[in-house]
C-alpha positions in Angstrom: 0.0 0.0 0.0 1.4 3.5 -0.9 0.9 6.1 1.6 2.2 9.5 0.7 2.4 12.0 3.8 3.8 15.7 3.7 4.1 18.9 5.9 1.2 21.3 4.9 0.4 25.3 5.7 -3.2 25.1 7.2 -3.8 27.9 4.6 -3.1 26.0 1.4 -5.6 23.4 2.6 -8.3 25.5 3.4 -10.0 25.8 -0.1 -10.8 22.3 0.1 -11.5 21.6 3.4 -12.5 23.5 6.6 -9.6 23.2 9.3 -9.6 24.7 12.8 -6.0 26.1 13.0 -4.6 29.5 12.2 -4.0 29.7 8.5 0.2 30.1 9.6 0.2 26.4 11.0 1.5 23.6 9.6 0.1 20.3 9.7 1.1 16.7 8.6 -1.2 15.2 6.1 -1.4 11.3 5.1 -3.0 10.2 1.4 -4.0 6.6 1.0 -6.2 5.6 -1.6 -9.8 5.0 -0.8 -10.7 1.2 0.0 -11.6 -0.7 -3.6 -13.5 -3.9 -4.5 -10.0 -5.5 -5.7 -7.5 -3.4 -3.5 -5.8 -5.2 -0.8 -5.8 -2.1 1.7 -7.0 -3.6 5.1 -7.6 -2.1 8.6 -4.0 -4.1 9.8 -2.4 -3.1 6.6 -3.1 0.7 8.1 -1.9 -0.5 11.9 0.4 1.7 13.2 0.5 4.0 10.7 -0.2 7.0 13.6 2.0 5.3 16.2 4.7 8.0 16.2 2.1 10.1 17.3 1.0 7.7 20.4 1.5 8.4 23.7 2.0 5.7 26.0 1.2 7.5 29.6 -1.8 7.8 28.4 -3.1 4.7 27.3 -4.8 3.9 30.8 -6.4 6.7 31.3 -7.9 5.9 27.8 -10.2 2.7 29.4 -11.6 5.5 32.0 -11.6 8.5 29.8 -15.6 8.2 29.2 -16.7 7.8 33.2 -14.1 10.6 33.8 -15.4 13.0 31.5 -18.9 12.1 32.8 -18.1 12.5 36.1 -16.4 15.9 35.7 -19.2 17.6 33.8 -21.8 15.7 36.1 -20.6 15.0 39.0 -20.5 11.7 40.6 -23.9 10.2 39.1 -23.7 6.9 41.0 -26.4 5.7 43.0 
């Protein structure tokens, strides 16, 4: 599978696509070909593609996130 990937300004993106940094940013942006009948693109062909971006520390935190966020724009809803 070819993935192309290059360093973009936010500002020559946003003709074709609304993005919600300041036009000076950069950001990183991945192509892949969409998924075809015959193409042999998969979901574990495409693992770890983002793992450079991962941050271990937070990978617990991650199984809670959902309760957490609950709880801290609720409070504590348990009866």
């Amino acid at each position: 599978m070819l993935i192309e990937k290059k360093i973009m300004n936010v500002a020559d993106l946003l003709p074709i696509m609304n993005l919600p940094w300041e036009k000076t940013q950069q950001v990183e942006v991945f192509v892949f070909p969409l998924r075809q009948k015959d193409s042999n693109i998969t979901p574990q062909s495409m693992q770890g593609v983002l793992s450079q971006y991962a941050d271990v520390s937070l990978i617990e935190a991650e199984k809670n996130a959902w309760h957490t966020n609950i709880e801290e724009k609720y409070g504590n809803i348990r009866h």
